[in-house]
C-alpha positions as CSV (number, residue, x, y, z in Angstrom):
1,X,73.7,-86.4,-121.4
2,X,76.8,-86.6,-119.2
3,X,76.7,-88.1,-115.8
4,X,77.0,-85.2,-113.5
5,X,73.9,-83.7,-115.1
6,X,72.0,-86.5,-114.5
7,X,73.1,-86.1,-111.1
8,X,71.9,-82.8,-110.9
9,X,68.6,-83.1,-112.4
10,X,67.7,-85.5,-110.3
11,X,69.5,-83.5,-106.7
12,X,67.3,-80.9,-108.0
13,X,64.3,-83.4,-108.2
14,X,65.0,-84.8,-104.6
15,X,66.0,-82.7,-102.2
16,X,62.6,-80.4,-102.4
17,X,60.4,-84.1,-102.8
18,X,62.0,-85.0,-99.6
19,X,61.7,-81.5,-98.1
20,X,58.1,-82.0,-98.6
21,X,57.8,-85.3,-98.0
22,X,59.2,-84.9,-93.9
23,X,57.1,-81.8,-93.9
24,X,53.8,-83.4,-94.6
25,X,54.8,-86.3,-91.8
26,X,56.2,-83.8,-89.3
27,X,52.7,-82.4,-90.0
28,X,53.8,-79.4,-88.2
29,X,52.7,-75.6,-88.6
30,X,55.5,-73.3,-89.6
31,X,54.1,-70.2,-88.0
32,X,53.0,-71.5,-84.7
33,X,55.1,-70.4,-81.9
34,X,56.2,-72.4,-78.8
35,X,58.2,-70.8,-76.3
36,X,59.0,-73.7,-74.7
37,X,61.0,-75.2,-77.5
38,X,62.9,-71.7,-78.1
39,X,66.3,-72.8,-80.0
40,X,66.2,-76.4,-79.4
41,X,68.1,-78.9,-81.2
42,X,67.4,-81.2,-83.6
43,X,65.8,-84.7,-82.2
44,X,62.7,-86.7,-82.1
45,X,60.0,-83.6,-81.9
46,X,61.6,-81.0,-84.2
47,X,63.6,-83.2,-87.1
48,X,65.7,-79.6,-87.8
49,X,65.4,-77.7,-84.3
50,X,63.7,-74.5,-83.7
51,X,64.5,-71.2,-84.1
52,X,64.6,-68.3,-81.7
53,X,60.5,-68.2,-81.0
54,X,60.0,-71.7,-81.3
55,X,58.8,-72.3,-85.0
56,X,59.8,-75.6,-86.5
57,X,62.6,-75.1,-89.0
58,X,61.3,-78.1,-90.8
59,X,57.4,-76.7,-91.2
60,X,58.9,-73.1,-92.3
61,X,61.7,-74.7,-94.8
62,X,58.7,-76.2,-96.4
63,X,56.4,-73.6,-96.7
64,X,59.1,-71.7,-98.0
65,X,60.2,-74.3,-100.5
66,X,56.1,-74.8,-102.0
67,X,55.9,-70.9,-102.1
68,X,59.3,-70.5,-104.1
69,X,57.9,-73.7,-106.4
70,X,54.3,-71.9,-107.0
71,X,55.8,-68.6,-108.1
72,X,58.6,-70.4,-110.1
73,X,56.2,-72.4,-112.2
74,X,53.6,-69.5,-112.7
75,X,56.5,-67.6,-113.8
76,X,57.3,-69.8,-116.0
């Protein structure tokens, strides 16, 4: 198998493990709103900042991810 595969086998391995990974730490809830953090930049309390009504980019970029892996494995 030639290198840059391997590469990309194991990008495509890693980057949604670590997606989860900060998620589950973050421990945040992607739907939960909080005006008072209404586009704020990343740091300490929001790893990826917050989007225009205050959800954690973070918590929603991991809910998306584990919904786009559930309906990709029951596809297949």
């Amino acid at each position: 198998m030639p290198r840059a595969t391997r590469r990309l086998i194991l990008a495509c391995i890693t980057l949604p493990l670590a997606v989860l990974v900060a998620a589950l730490i973050a421990g945040r809830d992607g739907h939960a709103v909080d005006l008072d953090a209404v586009l704020a930049a990343p740091g300490i309390a929001h790893w990826l900042g917050c989007d225009v009504l205050g959800r954690d980019v973070l918590a929603r970029l991991a809910e998306g991810l584990r919904l786009s892996l559930t309906v990709g494995v029951a596809v297949i």
